[in-house]
C-alpha positions as CSV (number, residue, x, y, z in Angstrom):
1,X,0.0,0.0,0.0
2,X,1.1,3.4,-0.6
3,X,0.5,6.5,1.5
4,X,2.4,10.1,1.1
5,X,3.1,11.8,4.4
6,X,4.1,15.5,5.1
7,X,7.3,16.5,6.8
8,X,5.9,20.0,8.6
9,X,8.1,22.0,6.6
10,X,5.9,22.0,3.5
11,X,7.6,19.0,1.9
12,X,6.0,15.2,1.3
13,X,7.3,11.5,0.2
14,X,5.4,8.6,-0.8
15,X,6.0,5.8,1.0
16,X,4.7,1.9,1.0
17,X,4.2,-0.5,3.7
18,X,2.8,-3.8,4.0
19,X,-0.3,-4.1,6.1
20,X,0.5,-5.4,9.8
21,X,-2.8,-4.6,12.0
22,X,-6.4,-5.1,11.1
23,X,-8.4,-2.2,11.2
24,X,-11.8,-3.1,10.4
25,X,-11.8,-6.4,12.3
26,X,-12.7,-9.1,9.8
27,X,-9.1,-11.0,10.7
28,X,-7.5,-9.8,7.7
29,X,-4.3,-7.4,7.8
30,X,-5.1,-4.3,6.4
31,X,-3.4,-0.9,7.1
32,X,-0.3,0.0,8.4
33,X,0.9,0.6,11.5
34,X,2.7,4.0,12.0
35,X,2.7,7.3,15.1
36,X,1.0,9.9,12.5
37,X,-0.2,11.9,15.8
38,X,3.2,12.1,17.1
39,X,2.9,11.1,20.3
40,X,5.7,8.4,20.3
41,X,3.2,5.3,20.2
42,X,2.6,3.1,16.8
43,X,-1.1,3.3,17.3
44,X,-2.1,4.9,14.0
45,X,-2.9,3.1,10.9
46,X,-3.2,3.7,7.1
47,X,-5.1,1.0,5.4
48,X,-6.4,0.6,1.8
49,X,-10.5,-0.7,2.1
50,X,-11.2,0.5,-1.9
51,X,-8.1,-2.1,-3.2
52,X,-6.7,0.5,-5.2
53,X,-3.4,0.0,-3.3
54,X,-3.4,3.8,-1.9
55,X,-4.3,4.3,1.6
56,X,-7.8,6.0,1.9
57,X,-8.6,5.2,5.8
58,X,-6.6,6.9,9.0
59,X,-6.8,5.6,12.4
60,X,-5.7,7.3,15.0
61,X,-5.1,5.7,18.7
62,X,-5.7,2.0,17.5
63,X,-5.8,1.0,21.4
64,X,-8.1,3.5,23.1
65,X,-11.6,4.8,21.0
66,X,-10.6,4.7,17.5
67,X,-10.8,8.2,15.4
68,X,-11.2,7.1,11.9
69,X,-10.7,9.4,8.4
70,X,-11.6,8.8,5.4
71,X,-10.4,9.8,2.2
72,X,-13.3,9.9,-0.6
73,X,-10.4,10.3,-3.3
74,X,-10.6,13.8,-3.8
75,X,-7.7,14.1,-1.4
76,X,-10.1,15.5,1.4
77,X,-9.6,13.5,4.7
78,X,-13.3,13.8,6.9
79,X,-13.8,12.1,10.4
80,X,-16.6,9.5,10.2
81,X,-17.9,9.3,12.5
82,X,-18.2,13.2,13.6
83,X,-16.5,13.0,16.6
84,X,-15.6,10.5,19.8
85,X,-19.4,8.6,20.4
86,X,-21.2,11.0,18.2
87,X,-23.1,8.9,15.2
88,X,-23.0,10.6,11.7
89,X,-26.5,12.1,10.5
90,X,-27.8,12.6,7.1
91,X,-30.8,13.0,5.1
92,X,-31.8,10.8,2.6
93,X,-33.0,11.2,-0.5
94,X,-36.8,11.9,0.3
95,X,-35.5,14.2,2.8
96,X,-36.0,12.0,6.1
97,X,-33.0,12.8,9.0
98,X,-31.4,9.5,9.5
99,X,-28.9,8.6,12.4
100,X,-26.0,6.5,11.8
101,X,-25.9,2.9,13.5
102,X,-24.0,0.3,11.9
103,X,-23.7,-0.1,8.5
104,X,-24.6,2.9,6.4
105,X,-27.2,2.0,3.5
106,X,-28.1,5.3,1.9
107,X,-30.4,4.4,-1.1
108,X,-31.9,1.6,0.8
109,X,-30.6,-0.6,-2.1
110,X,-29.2,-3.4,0.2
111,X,-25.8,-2.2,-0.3
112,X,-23.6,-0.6,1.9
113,X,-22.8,3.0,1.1
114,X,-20.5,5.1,2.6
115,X,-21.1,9.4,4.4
116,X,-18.2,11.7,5.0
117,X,-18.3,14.3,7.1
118,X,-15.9,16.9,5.9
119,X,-17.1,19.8,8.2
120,X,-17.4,17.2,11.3
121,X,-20.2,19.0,12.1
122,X,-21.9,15.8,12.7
123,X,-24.1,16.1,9.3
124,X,-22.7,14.2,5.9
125,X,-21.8,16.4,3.7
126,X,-20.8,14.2,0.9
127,X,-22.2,10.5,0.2
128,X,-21.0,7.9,-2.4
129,X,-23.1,4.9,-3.4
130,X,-21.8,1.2,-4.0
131,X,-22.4,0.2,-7.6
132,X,-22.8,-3.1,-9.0
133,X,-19.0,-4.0,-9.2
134,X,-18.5,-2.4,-5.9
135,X,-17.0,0.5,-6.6
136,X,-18.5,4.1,-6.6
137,X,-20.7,4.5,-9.6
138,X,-22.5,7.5,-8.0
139,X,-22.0,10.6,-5.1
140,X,-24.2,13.4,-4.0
141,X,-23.1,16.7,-2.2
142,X,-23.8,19.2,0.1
143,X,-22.6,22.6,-1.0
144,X,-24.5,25.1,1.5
145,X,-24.3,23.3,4.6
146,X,-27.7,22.8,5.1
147,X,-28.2,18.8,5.0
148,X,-29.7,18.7,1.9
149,X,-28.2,17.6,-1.3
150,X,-27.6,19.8,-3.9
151,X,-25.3,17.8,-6.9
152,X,-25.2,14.6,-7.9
153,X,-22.0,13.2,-9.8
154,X,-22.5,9.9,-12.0
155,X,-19.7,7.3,-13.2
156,X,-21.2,5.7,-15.9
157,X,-18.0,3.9,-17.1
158,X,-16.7,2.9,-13.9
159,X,-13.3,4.9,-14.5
160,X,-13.3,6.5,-11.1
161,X,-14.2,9.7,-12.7
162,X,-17.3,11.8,-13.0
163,X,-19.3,11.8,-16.7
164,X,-22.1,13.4,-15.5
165,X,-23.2,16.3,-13.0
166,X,-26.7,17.3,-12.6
167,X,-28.6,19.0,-9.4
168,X,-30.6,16.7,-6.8
């Protein structure tokens, strides 16, 4: 897996590391155990949950209440959930509030989908639905702030990249 981590002084490198911890519990090694907080302690993780070999999750303090990030591919890291014990909140579609518990299954399709918060204001701002092959095939977003969405972005090739943007 590869990962690029800042130096403080405005420079980067890429870097890769095999997966040593498992992050999301299901037995398998998947990130990378680093100190990207540092405090001294390995406890952070990278890992790599889309398979596309680049690290898209962050966990902070592996061994005391998790913080995890996510990277949607834009480059934008948001906290999901919004904070230590808070659950994520968004609106759906038909404009019903829904409160995060378990997995997240935002067009009721029977697929999980996943919400970012960017703002960690506790409200998705951003959500990005599991197509048939698994990846993305379509995302919606929030541009004012106010819970509802306002664009929706369609992959219709599967390349990873928008071919279509049309308001919700």
């Amino acid at each position: 897996m590869d990962y690029c981590l800042g130096h403080g002084d405005g420079t980067a490198a890429m870097l890769s590391g095999h997966p040593d911890v498992d992050i999301d519990g299901d037995g398998e090694l998947d990130g990378v155990r680093l100190d990207l907080d540092g405090d001294g302690v390995f406890d952070d993780a990278l890992a790599d949950f889309d398979g596309d070999g680049v690290a898209d999750h962050a966990s902070f303090d592996l061994d005391d209440g998790t913080a995890i990030f996510t990277d949607d591919g834009s480059g934008t890291w948001a906290m999901t959930p919004a904070g230590p014990g808070a659950p994520l909140r968004w609106f759906g579609l038909d404009g019903v509030e829904h409160t995060a518990s378990g997995a997240i299954d935002f067009d009721a399709d029977g697929k999980p989908d996943r919400l970012l918060d960017v703002d960690r204001d506790g409200l998705a701002d951003r959500a990005l639905r599991s197509g048939p092959d698994g990846g993305v095939d379509t995302g919606y977003v929030d541009t004012d702030g106010d819970g509802r969405w306002d664009l929706k972005f369609v992959d219709a090739d599967g390349d990873g990249a928008s071919d279509d943007a049309s308001p919700v």
